[in-house]
N, C-alpha and C positions, 0 to 999 in steps of 0.2 A: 475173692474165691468164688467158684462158679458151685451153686446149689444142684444136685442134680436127685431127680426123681426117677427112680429104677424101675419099669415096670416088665416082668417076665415073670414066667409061672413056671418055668423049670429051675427047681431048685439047683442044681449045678452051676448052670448058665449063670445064673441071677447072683451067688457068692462068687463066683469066679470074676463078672464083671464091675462085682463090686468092690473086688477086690484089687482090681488092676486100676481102675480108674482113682480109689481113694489113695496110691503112689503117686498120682500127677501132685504138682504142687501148687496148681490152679483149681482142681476137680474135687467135690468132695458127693459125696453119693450121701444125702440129708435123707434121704427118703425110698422106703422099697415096699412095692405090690405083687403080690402073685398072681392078679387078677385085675379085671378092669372095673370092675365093681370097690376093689380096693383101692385102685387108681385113683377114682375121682374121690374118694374119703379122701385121700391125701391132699389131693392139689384143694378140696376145700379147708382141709384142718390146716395149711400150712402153703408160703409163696416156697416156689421153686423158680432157678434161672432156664434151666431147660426139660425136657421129659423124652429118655430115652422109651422107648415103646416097644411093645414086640407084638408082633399081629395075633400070633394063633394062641388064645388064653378060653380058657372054662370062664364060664358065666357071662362075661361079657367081652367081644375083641376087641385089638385096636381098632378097628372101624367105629365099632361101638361107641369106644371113647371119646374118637375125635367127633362123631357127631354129637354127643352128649353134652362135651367140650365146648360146644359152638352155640348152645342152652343156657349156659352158666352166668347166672348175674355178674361172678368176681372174675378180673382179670386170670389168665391160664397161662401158664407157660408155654413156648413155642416148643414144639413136638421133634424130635428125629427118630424116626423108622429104624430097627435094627431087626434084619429079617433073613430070611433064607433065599436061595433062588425058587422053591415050593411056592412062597409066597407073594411072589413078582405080579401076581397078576391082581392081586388087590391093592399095589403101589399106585395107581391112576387115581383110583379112588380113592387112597388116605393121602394124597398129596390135594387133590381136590378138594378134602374136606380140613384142610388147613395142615397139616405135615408140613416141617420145612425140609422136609430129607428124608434121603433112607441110605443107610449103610448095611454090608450084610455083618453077618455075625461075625464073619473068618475076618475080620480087617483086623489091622496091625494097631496093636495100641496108641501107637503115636498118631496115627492116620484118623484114628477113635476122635482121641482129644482134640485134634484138631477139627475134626469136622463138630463138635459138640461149640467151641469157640466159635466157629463162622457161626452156626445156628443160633446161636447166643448176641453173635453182635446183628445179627436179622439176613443175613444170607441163608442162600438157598442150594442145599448139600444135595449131591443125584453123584454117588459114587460108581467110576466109570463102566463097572465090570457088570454092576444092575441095569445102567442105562444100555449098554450094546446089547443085552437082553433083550430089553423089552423095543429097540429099534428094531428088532432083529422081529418082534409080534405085533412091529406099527403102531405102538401105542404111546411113544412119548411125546410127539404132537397133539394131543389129547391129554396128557399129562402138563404141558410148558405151561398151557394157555389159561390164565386167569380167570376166574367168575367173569369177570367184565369184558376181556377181551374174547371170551366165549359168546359175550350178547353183544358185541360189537359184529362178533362174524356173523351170527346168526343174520344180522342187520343187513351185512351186505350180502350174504345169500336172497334176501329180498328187493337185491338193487339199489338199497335207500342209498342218495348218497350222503357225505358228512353231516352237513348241516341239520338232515334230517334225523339220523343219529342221533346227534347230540341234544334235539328237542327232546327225544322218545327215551334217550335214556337221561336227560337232566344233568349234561354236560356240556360243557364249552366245545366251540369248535377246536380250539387247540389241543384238550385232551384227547380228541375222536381223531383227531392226527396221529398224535402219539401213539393211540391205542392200535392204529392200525398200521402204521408202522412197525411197532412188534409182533403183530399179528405176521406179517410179512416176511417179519426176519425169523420167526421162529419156525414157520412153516415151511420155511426156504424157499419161497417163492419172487414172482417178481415184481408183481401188480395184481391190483383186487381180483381180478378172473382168474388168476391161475390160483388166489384165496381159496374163491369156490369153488370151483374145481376140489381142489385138492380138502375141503372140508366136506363134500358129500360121499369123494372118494375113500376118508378115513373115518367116515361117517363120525364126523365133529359135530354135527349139528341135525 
């Protein structure tokens, strides 16, 4: 049975999905905040398997949290985004700041549970109606790209090649492959120039 921690501050919202979610037979909703201030009470007084989240709350947001989150001596649950399209433009940044996902609020129960399951076994949930969005304001190239594969491009924005990389960031040469590698496929380009290029152009770095 999957632990889930509920955080939203609209009292509607908050019983309605709490109440659809404790119908799955895998889902059970252990935990609920109004607030992000009450968020983190939670994930300290108690382990959760995942943490639904909702961005726009009084006293402290989900931004808030997840950076707070990332503070925290004791292990935290993995996060998923439940938001609006209002709130699209802070999904770069709570994906940045460890979010596995975002879903918007209108998603279909089954669609819910399932994406709470991926986040749970360690995938990474970008539900498609948010992502054509934010394609749509150039920002999920900025969004893909990992801490590390962020100071990988930086790197080659200076030229370095691999070997030098992987001195500077205290990696093998084979992971400074890999990482650029993905770098590549996620920017959809074809070779490290058209990297840069295309990272000064979405101003990645």
């Amino acid at each position: 049975m999957i632990s889930c921690l509920l955080v939203e501050d609209q009292t509607l919202v908050r019983l309605g999905l709490e109440s659809l979610l404790n119908l799955s037979e895998c889902i059970r909703v252990t935990g609920v905040a109004q607030n992000g201030i009450e968020a983190l009470e939670r994930i300290k007084e108690a382990q959760f398997d995942v943490m639904l989240l909702d961005m726009r709350m009084p006293e402290l947001d989900g931004l808030g949290v997840l950076s707070a989150m990332q503070k925290l001596p004791q292990p935290t649950p993995p996060v998923l985004i439940i938001t609006t399209f209002e709130d699209c433009d802070t999904l770069v940044n709570a994906v940045n700041l460890g979010a596995k996902g975002y879903v918007l609020k209108s998603i279909e129960l089954e669609d819910l549970i399932e994406a709470i399951k991926q986040v749970v076994a360690g995938q990474q949930v970008l539900q498609k109606a948010l992502t054509d969005y934010l394609l749509k304001k150039q920002l999920v190239p900025q969004m893909m790209l990992t801490t590390k594969e962020l100071q990988v491009l930086k790197c080659l924005t200076l030229g370095m090649p691999n070997k030098e990389i992987a001195i500077t960031l205290n990696n093998s040469d084979g992971t400074i492959r890999n990482h650029v590698s993905q770098i590549l496929a996620k920017l959809d380009v074809n070779d490290r120039t058209q990297a840069v290029l295309k990272a000064f152009d979405k101003g990645l770095v």
